[in-house]
N, C-alpha and C positions, 0 to 999 in steps of 0.2 A: 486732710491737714497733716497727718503723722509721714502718708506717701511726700508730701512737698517738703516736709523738717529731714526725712529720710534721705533725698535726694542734696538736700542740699550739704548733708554731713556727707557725705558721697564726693562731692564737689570737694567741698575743703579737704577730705582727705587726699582727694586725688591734685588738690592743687599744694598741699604739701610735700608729699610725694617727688613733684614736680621739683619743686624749689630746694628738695634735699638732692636730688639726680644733679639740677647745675650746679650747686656749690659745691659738691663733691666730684664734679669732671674734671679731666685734668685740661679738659678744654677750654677756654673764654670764649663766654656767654653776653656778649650786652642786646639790652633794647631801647631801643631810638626812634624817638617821634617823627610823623611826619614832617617836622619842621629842623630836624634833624639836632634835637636836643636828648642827651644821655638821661633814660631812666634807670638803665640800671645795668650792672658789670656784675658777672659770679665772680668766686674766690679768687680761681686760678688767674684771671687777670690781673686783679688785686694785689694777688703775692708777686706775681710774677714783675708788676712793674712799680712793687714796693709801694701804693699807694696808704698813705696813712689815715686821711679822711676822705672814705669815697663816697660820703650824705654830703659832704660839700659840693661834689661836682656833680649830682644829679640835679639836670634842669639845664647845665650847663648845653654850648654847643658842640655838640661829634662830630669830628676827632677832636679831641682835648686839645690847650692851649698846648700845655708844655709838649706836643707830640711836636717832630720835628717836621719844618716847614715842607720837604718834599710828600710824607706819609702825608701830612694833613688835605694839602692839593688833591693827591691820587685818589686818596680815599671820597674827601665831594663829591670829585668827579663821577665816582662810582656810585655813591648814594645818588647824585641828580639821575644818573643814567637808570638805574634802578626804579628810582622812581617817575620819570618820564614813559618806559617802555614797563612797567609792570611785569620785569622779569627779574629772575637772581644776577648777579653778576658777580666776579672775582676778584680779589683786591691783592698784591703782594705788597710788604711792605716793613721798613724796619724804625722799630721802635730804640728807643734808651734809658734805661734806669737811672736812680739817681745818682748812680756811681759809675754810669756813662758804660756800661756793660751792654753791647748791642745784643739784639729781640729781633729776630726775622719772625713772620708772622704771615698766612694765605687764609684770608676771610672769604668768607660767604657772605653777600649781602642777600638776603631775599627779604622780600617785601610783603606783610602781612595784612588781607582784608578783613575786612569784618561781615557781619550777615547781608550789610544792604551792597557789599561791592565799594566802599570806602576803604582809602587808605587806614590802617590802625596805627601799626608800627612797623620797622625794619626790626629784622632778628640779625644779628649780624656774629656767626660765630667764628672764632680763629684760632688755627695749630700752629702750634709753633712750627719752623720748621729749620731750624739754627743746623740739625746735622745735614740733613739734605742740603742746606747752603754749603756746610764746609766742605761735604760730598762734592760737590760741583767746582768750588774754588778748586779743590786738588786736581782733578780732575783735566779744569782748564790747564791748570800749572803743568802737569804730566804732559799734556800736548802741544803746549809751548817749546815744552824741554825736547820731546820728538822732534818737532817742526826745527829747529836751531841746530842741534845733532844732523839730520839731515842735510841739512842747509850748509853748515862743517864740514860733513863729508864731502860738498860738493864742490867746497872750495878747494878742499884736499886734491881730488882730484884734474879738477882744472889747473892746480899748481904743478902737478905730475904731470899733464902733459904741455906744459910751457916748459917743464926742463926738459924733457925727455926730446921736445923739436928740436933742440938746438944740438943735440949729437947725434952722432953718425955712429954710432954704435950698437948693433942689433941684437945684439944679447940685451944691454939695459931695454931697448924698446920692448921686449918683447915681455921682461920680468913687469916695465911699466905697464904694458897693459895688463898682466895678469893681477895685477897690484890693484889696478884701477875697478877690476870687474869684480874681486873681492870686496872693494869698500862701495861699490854701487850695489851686491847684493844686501850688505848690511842698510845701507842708505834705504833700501826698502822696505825694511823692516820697518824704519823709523815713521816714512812714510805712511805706512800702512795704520803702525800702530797711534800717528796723530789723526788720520780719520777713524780711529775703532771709537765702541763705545768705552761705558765707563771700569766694566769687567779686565779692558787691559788682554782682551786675546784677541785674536785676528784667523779670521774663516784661510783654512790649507790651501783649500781649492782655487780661488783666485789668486792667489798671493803666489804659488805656483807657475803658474798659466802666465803670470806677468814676466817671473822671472824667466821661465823659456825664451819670452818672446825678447826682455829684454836680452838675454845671451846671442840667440838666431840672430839677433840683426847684426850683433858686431862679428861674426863670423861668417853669415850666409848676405852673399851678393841680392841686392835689388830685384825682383823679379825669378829668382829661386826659390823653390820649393822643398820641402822633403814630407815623407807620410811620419803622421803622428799617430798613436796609438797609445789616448792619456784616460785613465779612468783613475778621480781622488774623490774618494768619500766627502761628505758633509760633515768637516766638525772643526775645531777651534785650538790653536795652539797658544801658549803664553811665551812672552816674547825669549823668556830663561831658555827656550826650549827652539822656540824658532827660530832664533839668530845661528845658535851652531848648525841647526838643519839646513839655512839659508846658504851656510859657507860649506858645507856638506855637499848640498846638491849644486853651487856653482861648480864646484872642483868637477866633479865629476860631468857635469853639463860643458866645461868648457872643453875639457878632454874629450867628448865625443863629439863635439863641431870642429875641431880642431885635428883630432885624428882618423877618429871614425867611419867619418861619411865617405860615401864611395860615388858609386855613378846613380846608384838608386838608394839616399840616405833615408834610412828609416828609426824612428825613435819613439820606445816603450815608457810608458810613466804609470806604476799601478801603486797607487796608496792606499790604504786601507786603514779603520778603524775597527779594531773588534775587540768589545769589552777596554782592558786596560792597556794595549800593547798597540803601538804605529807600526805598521810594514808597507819600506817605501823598494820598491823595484824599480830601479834605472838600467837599461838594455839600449845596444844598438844591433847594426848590421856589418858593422866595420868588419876591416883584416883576422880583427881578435890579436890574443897574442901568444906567443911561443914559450915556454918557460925562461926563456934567456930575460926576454924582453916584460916578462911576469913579475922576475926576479927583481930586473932593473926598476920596474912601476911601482911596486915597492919603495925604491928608495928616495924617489924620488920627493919634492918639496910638494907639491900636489898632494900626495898619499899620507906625507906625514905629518899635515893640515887633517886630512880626512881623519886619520889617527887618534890625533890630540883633541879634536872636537866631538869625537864619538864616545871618548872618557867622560868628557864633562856630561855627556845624559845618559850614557849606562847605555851606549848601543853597541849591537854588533855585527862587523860586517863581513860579508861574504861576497869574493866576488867570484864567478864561472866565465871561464873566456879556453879557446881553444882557435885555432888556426883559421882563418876566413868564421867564423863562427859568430861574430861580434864577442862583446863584453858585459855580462849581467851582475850588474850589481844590485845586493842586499842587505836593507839596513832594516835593525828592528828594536825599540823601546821602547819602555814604559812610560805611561804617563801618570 
């Protein structure tokens, strides 16, 4: 008799216990009958959706009247499923206060037997999850704002070469196209960074490999070839950083399809991540160049792009070039 009183104080304790864990979760806690009527909500629901008598609405049906008409649908739906197939199932969904302050919310519905294999109750618990919502809203917005930029730059361009047809003048042609291959490298950044994830940085290594390819085709004829020799680490740049790289590595990519290539074009690309510092090496096989012609690279609108973009991320560059020798350029910064 003292072992059955023993155990049963055992019980109550432990089902004390129990009922101080959910009112003090920051979780919401309800249980719901097979017939899909509210027994019972912990605190945190409670406070959260400002409820003032919640011995009123037990007995009532789940989801609550006042819940709004979409939550209330999804959620059924999930209880009948739950309880048809005897498994948990997931619910998202957004609630409203009484001062119309929105509650996003991802339940758990699992469904509780008892000893003989009978339904007893649904446990149904739910996390808020309001930042991860806003998380995501930003997020969409961000790749909106990519995709439309893009899109911008593309009209930009397409208007650059509707003016540029209609003259006869080969200096403007030639500045339009250099024009145009500048804002198609940014455009792919845009690109890029409207399919990244939510981090906002975008993998070197493709994003690279594209721009080559998209460079090679407006320089190199159909059915031409040249040898590559491209090795770029595995890792992630943010776009503060990739966009001046982008205009960086076009200047220089156009200049080597442009002057470069000889009867046998060949092109180096070695990036590297080690620890805090990128080192990117751009190389050809070209004529190289003379000091005259070093001098004049320099001054040029190409170089003094390369210049002004290499401030903005604290790089520094080196280029080696010598007479048939090609040109090796050297850029290196911190991340």
């Amino acid at each position: 008799m003292k072992k059955a009183t023993d155990s049963e104080k055992d019980l109550k304790k432990l089902e004390i216990k129990c009922k101080d864990w959910l009112e003090n979760s920051p979780v919401c806690t309800k249980v719901v009958d097979p017939n899909f009527n509210l027994q019972y909500m912990s605190r945190a629901g409670i406070e959260a959706l400002k409820i003032k008598d919640i011995d009123s609405l037990y007995g009532k049906t789940f989801p609550l009247n006042f819940y709004p008409k979409e939550f209330r649908k999804t959620m059924y739906e999930k209880l009948q499923e739950s309880k048809n197939t005897g498994e948990a199932r997931i619910h998202e969904g957004m609630l409203l206060t009484p001062d119309k302050k929105e509650l996003w919310f991802e339940s758990t519905i699992a469904p509780i037997y008892d000893e003989h294999g009978i339904l007893d109750y649904f446990m149904v618990v739910s996390v808020a999850i309001n930042e991860r919502k806003r998380a995501n809203a930003k997020d969409l917005l961000l790749k909106e704002i990519h995709h439309r930029v893009k899109n911008n730059l593309q009209v930009v361009s397409s208007l650059l070469s509707l003016q540029v047809n209609k003259s006869s003048n080969e200096e403007l042609k030639r500045v339009v196209k250099n024009s145009k291959q500048r804002i198609s490298a940014i455009s792919l950044v845009h690109e890029k960074m409207y399919g990244s994830d939510i981090s906002g940085e975008i993998f070197v290594k493709p994003f690279i490999e594209e721009l080559v390819l998209n460079i090679s085709s407006t320089y190199i004829n159909e059915g031409e070839s040249f040898k590559q020799d491209i090795h770029i680490d595995e890792f992630k740049l943010n776009m503060d950083l990739l966009v001046p790289c982008s205009l960086i590595l076009n200047e220089i990519l156009t200049n080597i399809f442009k002057y470069a290539f000889n009867s046998d074009p060949y092109l180096r690309i070695d990036v590297r991540k080690k620890k805090g510092e990128i080192s990117m090496i751009i190389a050809d096989n070209g004529p190289g160049l003379n000091e005259k012609e070093e001098h004049k690279g320099k001054q040029s609108l190409g170089m003094r792009i390369i210049n002004s973009l290499a401030l903005q991320i604290n790089a520094t560059i080196h280029i080696d070039s010598s007479v048939n020798k090609g040109v090796c350029y050297t850029i290196k910064f911190n991340i």
